[in-house]
Steps between C-alpha positions, in 0.01 A plus 500: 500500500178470378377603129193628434395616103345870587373563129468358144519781205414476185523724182393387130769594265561505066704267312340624208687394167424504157635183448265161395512151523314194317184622715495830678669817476698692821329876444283458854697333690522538851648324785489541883735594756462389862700639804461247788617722836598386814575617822865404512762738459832535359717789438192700669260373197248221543590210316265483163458217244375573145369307261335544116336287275658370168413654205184348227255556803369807579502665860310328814425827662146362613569214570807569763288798694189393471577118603857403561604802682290462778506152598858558572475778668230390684648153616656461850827587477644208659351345257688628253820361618796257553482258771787735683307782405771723418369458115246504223400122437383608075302136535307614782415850352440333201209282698378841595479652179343178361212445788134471358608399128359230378722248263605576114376848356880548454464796293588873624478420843820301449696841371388664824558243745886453306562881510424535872692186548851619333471814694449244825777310435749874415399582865591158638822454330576881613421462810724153511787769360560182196448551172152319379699232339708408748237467748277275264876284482519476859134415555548198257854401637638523198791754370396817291627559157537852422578460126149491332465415124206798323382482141446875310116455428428765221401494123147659567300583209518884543349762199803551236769240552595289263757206479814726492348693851398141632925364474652829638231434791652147515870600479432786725449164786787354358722796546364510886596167576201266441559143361114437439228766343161482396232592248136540513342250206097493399463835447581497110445208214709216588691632167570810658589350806752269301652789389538651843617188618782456224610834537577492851671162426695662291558773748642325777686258258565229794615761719152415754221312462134646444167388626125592365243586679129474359339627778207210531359643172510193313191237422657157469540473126643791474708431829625169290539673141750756739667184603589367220674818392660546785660181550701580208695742720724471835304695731511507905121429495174531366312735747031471569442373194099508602300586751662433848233279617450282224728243621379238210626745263883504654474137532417477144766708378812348627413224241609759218742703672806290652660796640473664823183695572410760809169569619328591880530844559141539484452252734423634831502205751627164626234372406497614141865402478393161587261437229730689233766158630251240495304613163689720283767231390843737619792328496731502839843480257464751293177755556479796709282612730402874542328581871509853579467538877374848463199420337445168687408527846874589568805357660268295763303297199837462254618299797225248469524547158899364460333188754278435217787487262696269734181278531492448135850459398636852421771709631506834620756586230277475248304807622570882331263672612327738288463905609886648541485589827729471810245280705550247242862535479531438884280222476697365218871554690339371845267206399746388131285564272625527112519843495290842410345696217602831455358820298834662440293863373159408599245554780717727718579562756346203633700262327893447450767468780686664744691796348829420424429113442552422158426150279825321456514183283115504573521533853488763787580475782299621837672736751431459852235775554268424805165377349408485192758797411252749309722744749738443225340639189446855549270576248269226634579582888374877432165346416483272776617760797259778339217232620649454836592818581 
């Protein structure tokens, strides 16, 4: 059997929310939606991958037609595959999407190279007939875990809602099963913010643990005045206190804040991931790291990404990546990484799970749909076969 990709579709789509965080609001927000087809057929249907972007960066409509698209499409198909050739190979269509670009620039064309890429890797697990995560499992030699720990990410700054709408948001994630939740910080007075804080404290009363997120708003003094207040409380972690570059300004910081702290989902390479290890001062016991393969090149570059983390001392279990989305959940069951942000009521349908899968002692746990299992999520799998019809 040999696989050939006959067409790669892409529509731009809303995720438009009124919502804020420390630095931009959600009221444009788009994403994409790719459909990767190929010419192999099941059940009288060619096999199809999708894939979408994470949310917090717009659609890569131009990009993917305009540049990505084609190379693919355009590459010998033999190319393009296993060395049985009864396959995709996603590192050799990655090669073809990535042809002619020169080094670093990791910006949008990151988003777009990742969003083709999950929909790549959909269509090679599916045409395996193994769920995404037990493929990655097998590829590593290593045994899949099914049982994924996800954090409720919430506590937006929305228009209206005050500290009594900000707890019954908090024990609304509670109620559904979550063990960890979290609040956007730097969009108020550190006062207000206190207050926030406290009263979701208060809230949750020991029942789960709660993380801030500051979105990369912070200079460093006031990065290190938020410290200092919040090292007063028990949190999960201290989430982008600045800018996600300024690696001198993380490294800084973890002399005033002994707790854990999270940053790297806006960082969009190996590359970048290496620098935020060897400059920004994180701390391989106790700090997280936040790679979101959707926005980063994909599946193909988070490999070489974890080989960076082995390089410099860290495990793959301290990685949760950011975005709530099933890529990263497969990634995180296949490869054992710490786990998965969710958006419990938040950018759908693109985020969540598989309907029917539901947070238990802040876990889920995967079923064994072929691929990446967006089959599984109706509301999400109308979108995606409207595009590939």
């Amino acid at each position: 059997m040999s696989v050939r990709i006959t067409d790669i579709r892409e529509v731009t789509k809303p995720i438009a929310s009124p919502i804020r965080n420390a630095y931009i609001d959600f009221s444009k927000m788009t994403c994409s939606l790719v459909a990767v087809v190929t010419d192999v057929v099941r059940d009288g249907k060619p096999v199809v991958g999708y894939g979408f972007n994470s949310n917090g960066r717009y659609g890569q409509g131009g990009l993917i037609r305009e540049r990505f698209r084609d190379r693919v499409l355009d590459a010998p198909p033999g190319t393009l595959l296993d060395d049985e050739g009864t396959n995709l190979d996603p590192d050799r269509v990655w090669n073809a999407m990535m042809a002619n670009e020169k080094p670093g620039g990791h910006g949008e064309r990151s988003v777009a190279v990742g969003t083709i890429d999950m929909a790549i890797w959909d269509a090679t697990a599916k045409i395996a007939n193994k769920p995404l995560f037990r493929l990655l499992a097998e590829r590593e030699d290593r045994t899949a875990n099914p049982r994924v720990f996800v954090y409720a990410a919430g506590g937006y700054y929305y228009p209206g809602k005050d500290t009594d709408l900000l707890r019954a948001e908090m024990r609304s994630y509670l109620d559904r099963g979550y063990s960890v939740v979290k609040m956007k910080i730097g969009g108020a007075s550190l006062d207000e913010d206190q207050k926030r804080i406290e009263a979701v404290l208060h809230e949750i009363d020991g029942e789960a643990q709660l993380a801030v997120d500051a979105n990369g708003r912070f200079d460093l003094e006031t990065a290190i005045a938020y410290a200092k207040m919040l090292r007063n409380y028990p949190l999960f972690w201290y989430e982008e206190a600045g800018d996600p570059l300024d690696y001198q300004l993380q490294a800084a910081l973890a002399e005033f804040y002994p707790g854990p702290m999270a940053t790297g989902e806006n960082l969009f390479s190996h590359q970048d991931a290496r620098n935020l290890l060897r400059h920004g001062g994180m701390r391989p016991d106790r700090d997280w790291l936040q790679f979101d393969p959707a926005l980063a090149y994909g599946l193909c570059e988070f490999q070489r990404t974890l080989a960076v983390l082995t390089t410099h001392g860290w495990s793959a279990a301290r990685c949760i990546p950011h975005g709530g989305h099933q890529m990263a959940l497969n990634i995180a069951a296949g490869l054992g990484l710490g786990g998965n942000e969710s958006y419990p009521d938040l950018f759908q349908p693109y985020g969540g799970f598989p309907d029917g899968v539901r947070v238990e002692a802040g876990r889920v746990t995967l079923p064994d749909f072929p691929g990446i299992g967006f089959e599984g999520k109706e509301n999400l799998y109308r979108e995606m076969a409207a595009l590939s019809a």
